[in-house]
N, C-alpha and C positions, 0 to 999 in steps of 0.2 A: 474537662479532663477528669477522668475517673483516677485520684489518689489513695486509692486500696492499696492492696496486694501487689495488683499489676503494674502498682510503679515502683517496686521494691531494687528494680535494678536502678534507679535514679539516684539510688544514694552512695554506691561505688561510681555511678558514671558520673557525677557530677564533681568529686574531688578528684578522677582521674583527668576530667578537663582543666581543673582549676591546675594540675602539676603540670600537664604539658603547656601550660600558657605560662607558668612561672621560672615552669626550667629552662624552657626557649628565651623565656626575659634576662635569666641569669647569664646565660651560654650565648647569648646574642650583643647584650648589656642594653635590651631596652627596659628593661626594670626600675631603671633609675626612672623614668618619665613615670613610671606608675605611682601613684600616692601611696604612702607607707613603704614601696618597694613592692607594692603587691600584695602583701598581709594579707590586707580584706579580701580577698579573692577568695586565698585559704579558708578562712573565719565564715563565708557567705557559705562557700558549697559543702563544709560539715555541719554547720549552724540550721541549714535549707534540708539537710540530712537528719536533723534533730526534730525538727515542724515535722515533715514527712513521715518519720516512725511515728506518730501520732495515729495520723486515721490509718496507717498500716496495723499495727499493733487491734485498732476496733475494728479494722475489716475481717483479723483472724480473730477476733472474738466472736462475731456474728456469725462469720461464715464457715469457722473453722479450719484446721491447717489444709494446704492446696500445694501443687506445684503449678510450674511454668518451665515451658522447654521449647526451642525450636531445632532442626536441624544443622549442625556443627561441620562435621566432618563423616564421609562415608567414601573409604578406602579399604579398598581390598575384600570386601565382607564386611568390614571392622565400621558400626554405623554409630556414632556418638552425635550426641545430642549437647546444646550449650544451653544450663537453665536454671531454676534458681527455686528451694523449697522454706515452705514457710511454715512452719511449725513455733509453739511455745518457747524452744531452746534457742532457736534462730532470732524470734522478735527481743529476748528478753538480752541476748547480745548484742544484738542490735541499738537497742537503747543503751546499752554499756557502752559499747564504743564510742555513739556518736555524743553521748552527752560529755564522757570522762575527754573523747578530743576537742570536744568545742571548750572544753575549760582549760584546757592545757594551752589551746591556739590563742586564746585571748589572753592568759599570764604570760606567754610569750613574748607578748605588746611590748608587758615590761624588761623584763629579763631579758631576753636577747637584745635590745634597742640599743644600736653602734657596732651589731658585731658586723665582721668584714662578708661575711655570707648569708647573710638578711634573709636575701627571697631565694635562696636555695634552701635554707634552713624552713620556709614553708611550704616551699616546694614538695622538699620530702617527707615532709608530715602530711601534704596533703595523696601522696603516693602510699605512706602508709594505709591510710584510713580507706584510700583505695583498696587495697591486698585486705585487710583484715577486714572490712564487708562483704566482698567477694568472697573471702573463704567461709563466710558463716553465710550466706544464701548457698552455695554451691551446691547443685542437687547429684553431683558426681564427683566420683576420685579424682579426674584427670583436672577437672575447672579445679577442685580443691587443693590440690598437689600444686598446679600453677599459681594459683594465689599464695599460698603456704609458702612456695618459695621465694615468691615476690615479699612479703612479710622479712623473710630473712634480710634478702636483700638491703631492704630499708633501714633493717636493725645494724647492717654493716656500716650505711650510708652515714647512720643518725650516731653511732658509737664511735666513728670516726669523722666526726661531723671538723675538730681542731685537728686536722690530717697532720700539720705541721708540729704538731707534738709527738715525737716518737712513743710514749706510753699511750695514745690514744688510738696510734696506728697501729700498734701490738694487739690492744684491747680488743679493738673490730677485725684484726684476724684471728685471732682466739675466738673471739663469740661465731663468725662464721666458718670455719673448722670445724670448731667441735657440734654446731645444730647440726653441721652436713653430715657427720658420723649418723646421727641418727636419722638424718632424712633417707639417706639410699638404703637404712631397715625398711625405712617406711614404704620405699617407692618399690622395694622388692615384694613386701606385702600386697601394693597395690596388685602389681603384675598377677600375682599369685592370684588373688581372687577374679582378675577380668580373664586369664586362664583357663580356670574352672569355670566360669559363669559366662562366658562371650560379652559383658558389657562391666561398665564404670558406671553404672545406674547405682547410687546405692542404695534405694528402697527395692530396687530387685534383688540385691546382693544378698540383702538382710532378710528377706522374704524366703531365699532359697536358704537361709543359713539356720531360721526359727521351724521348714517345716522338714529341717532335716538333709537336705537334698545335697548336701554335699560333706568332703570327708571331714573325720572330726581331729585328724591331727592336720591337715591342713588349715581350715578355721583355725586351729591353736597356734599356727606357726603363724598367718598373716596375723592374728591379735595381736601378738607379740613381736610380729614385727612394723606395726601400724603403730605398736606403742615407743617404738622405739625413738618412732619421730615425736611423740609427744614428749619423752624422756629428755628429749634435745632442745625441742624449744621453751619446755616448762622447767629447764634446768633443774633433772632428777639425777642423783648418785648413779651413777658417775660423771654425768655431763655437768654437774653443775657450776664447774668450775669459773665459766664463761660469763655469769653474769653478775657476780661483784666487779671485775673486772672492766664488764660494762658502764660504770658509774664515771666513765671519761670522758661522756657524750654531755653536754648542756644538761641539765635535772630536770628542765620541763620533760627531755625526752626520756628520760627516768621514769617520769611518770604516766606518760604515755603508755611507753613498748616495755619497758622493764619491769612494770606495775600492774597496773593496771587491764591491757589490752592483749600484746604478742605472747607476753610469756603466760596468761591464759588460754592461750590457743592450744595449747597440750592437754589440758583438761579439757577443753571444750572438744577436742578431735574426739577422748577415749567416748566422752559424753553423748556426741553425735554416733559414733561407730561401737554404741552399748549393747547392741545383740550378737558382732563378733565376741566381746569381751565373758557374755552371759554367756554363751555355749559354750566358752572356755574356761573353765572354773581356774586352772591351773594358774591361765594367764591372768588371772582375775586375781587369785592370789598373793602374786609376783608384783603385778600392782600394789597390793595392801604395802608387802615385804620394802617395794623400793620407796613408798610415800613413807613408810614411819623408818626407815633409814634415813632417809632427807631431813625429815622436817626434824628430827633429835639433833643431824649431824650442822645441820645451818641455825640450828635455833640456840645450842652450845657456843658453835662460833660467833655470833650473833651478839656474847655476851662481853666478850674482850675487845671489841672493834674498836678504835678511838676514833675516824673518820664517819664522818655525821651518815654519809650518802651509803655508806657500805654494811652498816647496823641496819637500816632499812631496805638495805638489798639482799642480806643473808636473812632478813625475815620474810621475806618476797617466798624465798627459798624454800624455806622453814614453812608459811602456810599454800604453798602452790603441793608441798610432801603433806600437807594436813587434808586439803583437797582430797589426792591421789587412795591416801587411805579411806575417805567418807566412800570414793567413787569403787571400793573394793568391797564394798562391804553388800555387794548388788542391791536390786530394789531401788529402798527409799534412800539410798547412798548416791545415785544420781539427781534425785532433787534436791539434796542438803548439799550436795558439793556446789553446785550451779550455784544456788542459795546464797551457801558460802564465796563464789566466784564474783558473783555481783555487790554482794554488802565489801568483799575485802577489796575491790576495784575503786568503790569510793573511797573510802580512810586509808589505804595507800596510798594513792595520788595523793591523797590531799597531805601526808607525811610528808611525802617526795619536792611538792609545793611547797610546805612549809620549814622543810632545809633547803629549796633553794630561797627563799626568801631571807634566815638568816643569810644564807652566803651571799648573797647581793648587799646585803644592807653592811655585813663584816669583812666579806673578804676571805674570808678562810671556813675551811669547814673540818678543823681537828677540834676532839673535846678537850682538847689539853689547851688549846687557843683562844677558846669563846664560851662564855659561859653567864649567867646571871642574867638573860637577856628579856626576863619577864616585862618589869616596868618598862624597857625602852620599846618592844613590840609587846604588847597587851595585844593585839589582833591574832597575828602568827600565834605567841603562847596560847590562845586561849582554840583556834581552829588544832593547834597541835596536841592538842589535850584531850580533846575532843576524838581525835584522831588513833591518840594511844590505847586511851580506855577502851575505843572498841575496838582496839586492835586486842588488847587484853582479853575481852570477850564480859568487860562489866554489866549488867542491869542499870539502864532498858536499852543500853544503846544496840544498832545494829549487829556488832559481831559478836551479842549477847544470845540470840535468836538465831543467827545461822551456825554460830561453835555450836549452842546446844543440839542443835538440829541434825550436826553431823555426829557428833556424840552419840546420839539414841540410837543414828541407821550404822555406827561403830561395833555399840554394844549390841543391837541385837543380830547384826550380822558377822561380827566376827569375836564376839567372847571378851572375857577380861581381862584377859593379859594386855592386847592389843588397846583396848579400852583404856586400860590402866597406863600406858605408855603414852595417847592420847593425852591424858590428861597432864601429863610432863611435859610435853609441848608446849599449854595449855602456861601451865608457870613459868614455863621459859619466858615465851610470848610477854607477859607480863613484866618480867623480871628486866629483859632488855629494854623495851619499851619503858618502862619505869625510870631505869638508869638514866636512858637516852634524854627522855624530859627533862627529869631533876638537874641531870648536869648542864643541859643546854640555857633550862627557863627559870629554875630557882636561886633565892639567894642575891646579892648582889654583882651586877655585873663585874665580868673577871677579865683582865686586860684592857690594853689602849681599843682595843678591835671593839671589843663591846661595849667601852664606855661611850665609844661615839658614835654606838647602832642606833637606828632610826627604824620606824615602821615600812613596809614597802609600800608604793605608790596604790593607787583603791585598783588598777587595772590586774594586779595582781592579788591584791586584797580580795575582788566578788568573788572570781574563779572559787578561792580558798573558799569562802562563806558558803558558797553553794555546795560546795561537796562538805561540807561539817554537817550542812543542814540533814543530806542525803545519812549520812554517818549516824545521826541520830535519831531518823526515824524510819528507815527503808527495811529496818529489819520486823517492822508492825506488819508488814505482808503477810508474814506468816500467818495472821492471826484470822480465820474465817472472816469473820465483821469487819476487817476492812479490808480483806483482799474482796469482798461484795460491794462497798463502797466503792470501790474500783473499778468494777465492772466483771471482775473475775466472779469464778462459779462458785468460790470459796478462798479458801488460803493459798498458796503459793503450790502448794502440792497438792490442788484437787485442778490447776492450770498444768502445772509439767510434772510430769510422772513419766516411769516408763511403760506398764503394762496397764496398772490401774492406778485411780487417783489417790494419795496420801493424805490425810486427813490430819488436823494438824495435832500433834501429840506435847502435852508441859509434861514432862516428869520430873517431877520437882526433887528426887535425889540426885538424878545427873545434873540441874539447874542448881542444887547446892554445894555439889562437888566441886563445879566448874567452877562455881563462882569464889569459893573458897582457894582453890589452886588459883585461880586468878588474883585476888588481893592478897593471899599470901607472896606470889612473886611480885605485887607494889609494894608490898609491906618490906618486904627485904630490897628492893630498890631504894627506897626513902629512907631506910635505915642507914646503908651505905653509904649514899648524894644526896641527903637532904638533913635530918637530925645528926647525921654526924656518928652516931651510937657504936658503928661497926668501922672499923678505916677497911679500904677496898687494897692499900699497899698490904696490909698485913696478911690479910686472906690470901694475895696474891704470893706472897711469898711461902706464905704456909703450905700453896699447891702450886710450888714453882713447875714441877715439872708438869701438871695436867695445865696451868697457864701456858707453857712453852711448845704443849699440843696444839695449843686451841689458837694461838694468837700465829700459831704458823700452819693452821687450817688444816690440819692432820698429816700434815706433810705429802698431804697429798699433790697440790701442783709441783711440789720437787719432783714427786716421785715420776709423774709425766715427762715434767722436763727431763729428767735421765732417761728417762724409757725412748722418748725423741732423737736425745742427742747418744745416746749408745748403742740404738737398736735402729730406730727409723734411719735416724743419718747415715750411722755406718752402713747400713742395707742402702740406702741410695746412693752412696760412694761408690759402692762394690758394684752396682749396677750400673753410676755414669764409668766405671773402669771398664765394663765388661763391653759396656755401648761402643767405648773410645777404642780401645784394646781388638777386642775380639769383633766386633760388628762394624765400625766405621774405619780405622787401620787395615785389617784383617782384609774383611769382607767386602767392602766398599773399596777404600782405595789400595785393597792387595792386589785387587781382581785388574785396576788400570795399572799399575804396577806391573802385574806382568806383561802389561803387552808393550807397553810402554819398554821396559827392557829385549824383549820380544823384538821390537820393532828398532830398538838400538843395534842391537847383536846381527840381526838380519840385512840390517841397510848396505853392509859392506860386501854382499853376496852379487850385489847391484854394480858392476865397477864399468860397464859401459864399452867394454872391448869385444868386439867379436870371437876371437879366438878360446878367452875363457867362458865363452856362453856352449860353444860348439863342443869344446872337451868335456862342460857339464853333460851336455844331452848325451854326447856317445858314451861316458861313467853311467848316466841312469840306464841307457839304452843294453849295456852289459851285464849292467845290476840287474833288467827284467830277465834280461836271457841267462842266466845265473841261475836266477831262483827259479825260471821253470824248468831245467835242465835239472834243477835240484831235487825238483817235483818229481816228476817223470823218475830218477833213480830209485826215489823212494819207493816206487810201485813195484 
């Protein structure tokens, strides 16, 4: 069997069998007969998905990017096709996925072990991994849209995974709510361009949109409204309320959907659908506008969080708006965000991992609860540190190479201001991250919780090591000489580009900026949580009121919640009145009402005697001769 290309669909079909075998196990209760519960199932068919991106990934190097399609659906005229494209963007998500879920499935071993929904809990991980392969081969809107939603789906499944917790059932209607606001932008965009174009091909779409052949505020309006879905599941200002929120779901699936994987799928859509965005400057803009809104307004809040899982989900936040601005900046803004997409996939997870590992080993995951936990986990501390710094964007680790890389297609695409704001994120990023460590790992352990933490078991320990590993070196792609080493033509961006290939560029002012905004924000973390030099109560009080912004997220989910319960509610109140009132009283039961009285008032006209039947008819029979005689005079 030929393992190229053309088995590229084996790596969604294979985790979609392993879920219908695990969820029929759950739903059935043959599960329990399966060893582990069925785990391995899960573990084989993303694991078998990881081997197989292998000679997939060298067959598009040899042979270059290809499609595949065969016949779908062909109704009414309307002829679509079910198929799957393989290009640089596609393979290198590809590996993203399946390696960041094969490590997730395997920490899971530990972490989940005793909970009451075992093999549904991999069940729908393996239905994730499903959706989010499917949508990155999709060589059409309509397969994409379908996956896309299926993606959400999962994230409802997997956020409300402890149904029985009423804050976790809130959480997973919130996060699925608010992506839906911006899916039916998306899905009115879709329409929009299969409209104008008669197909959901999207190398057709983009063909006819690069040589002009269609209008240019319509292009503007589907950009814009294709981004809206990304706006919703990349959780951008305004949607992004939904996914700290999400931190109710288990933390392996944090780092799954929340990190690493789904909530990149907004970047990855605007990235895939980059020549709608390029003939729309406008929209291209509005992108820049929402990603550096985000990434200032979660990277600030970011800063006060005292819950472990929610500091690392407002920075999700904060670099998914860091993304968004690289991806506005056109050009070489799509290979630095990508870049960026893949290096922050691994030292995410691997954060997400390694607070759920403190909370398995503590119990709790408030900073005010757990603390000094260096020498009892020397593993976790040392992958989490690992983890920060490149989340910081220190030298040489990974997210040293892909910040700077978005930085250069920042500055030379969109000027210094923009630039300059960049690089505030840049110290946020740091600052939190900083905080986060110091108070978690430095120091002596703080309370009964941490005195009697322990390292987690090694099933959850390799996962961790393997992505520290990636963390620390996956951002040397960049560099010609080893993306050749590799098999690549060059560095990272002479492989994926949009028009022509990007060559790899050090400018060592933006590599010294960066790098200085970057330990400047350790530097005042450490000063704060670690030497002591600064107290963080006293700062806090000295900006009570910008603290009383930030620790109540701009007041912004208030302000929703009023908008819901004054505006939404009351308009749906006013509507079940009008249903009840005017349309089912009224309308509905006025209408049997009258006959029904009709037919009361009438029954007595019926009395069964001859005599009052016969003086009716000769009353009517007078009544006609009346009114023609009436006629007749009138003439």
């Amino acid at each position: 069997m030929n393992l190229g290309m053309e088995s590229a669909w084996l790596l969604p079909a294979l985790c979609l069998l392993a879920f219908l075998i695990l969820s029929m196990g759950a739903l059935w209760g043959y599960a329990r007969f399966l060893p582990d519960g069925g785990s391995w199932l899960a573990i084989l068919a993303i694991g078998s998905g990881f081997v197989l991106f292998w000679p997939i990934a060298g067959d598009l190097l040899a042979r270059g990017a290809t499609a595949f399609s065969t016949p779908w659906i062909d109704v009414a005229g309307a002829h679509l096709e079910l198929g799957m494209a393989l290009d640089p963007l596609a393979v290198i998500m590809l590996g993203l996925v399946t390696f960041v879920a094969l490590c997730v499935q395997v920490y899971s071993l530990g972490y989940m072990r005793g909970e009451a929904h075992y093999t549904w809990y991999f069940a729908a991980h393996s239905l994730f991994a499903a959706a989010m392969l499917g949508l990155v081969l999709a060589d059409n809107f309509l397969l994409l849209y379908v996956a896309w939603e299926l993606v959400g789906l999962c994230s409802y499944l997997l956020i409300g995974f402890y149904y029985e917790r009423r804050s976790a059932a809130e959480a997973a209607k919130k996060a699925f709510v608010t992506t839906r606001l911006g899916d039916v932008g998306m899905l009115i965009g879709i329409l929009l361009l299969f409209r104008a174009t008669g197909t959901f091909q999207m190398s057709e779409i983009f063909h006819q949109v690069e040589r002009g052949a269609l209008d240019p505020g319509l292009v503007s309006a589907a950009a814009f409204l294709v981004f809206m879905g990304a706006m919703g599941k990349s959780a951008q200002f305004p949607f992004h309320v939904w996914l700290p929120d999400a931190m109710e779901g288990p933390t392996p699936v944090s780092a799954l959907i929340h990190a690493a994987t789904m909530v990149a799928a907004g970047v990855y859509l605007v990235a895939r659908t980059y020549p709608l965005f390029v003939a729309a400057p406008a929209v291209l803009g509005f992108v820049t506008a929402i990603g550096l809104l985000t990434t200032l307004l979660a990277g600030s809040m970011a800063l006060v969080m005292t819950d472990i899982k929610k500091v690392i989900a407002y920075s999700t936040v904060s670099k998914l708006g860091f993304m968004m601005v690289a991806l506005g900046a056109g050009g070489a803004g799509l290979t630095a965000a990508i870049f960026y997409l893949a290096t922050h996939g691994f030292f995410k997870a691997l954060l997400f991992l390694g607070a759920g590992s403190v909370i398995h080993s503590t119990g709790h995951q408030d900073l005010s609860e757990v603390g000094g936990l260096g020498k009892k986990m020397p593993v976790t501390a040392g992958a989490f540190l690992v983890a920060s710094l490149a989340l910081a964007g220190v030298p040489p680790l990974s997210g040293f190479w892909s910040k700077d890389e978005a930085l250069l297609a920042i500055q030379a695409g969109q000027g210094w201001l923009v630039y300059s704001l960049a690089l505030v994120s840049v110290m946020l990023s740091a600052a939190y991250t900083g905080r986060l460590w110091f108070r978690l790992f430095a120091g002596e352990p703080k309370g009964a919780a941490s005195q009697h933490a322990h390292e987690s078991p090694w099933v959850m320990g390799l996962p961790m090591l393997a992505l520290a590993a990636l963390s620390l070196v996956s951002g040397f792609v960049a560099l010609p000489e080893v993306g050749v080493a590799l098999g690549l033509p060059g560095g990272l961006g002479q492989f994926l580009f949009f028009h022509e290939p990007e060559p790899f560029h050090f400018d060592p002012g933006v590599a010294f900026t960066s790098t200085v905004a970057a330990l400047l924000g350790l530097a005042m973390a450490a000063g704060f949580y670690w030497q002591r030099a600064w107290s963080p109560a006293a700062l806090q009080e000295m900006f009570a009121g910008l603290h009383r912004v930030l620790i109540n997220k701009y007041y912004l989910d208030d302000l929703y919640q009023a908008v819901i319960d004054r505006v939404v509610l009351a308009f749906g109140a006013f509507i079940a009145l009008f249903d009840r009132v005017v349309v089912n009283d009224t309308g509905v039961n006025g209408t049997g009402a009258i006959a029904v009285i009709a037919g009361e008032k009438l029954k007595y006209t019926e009395t069964g005697k001859l005599p009052n039947y016969a003086l009716a008819m000769a009353v009517g029979v007078l009544g006609v001769l009346l009114a023609a005689a009436l006629t007749l005079l009138s003439r």
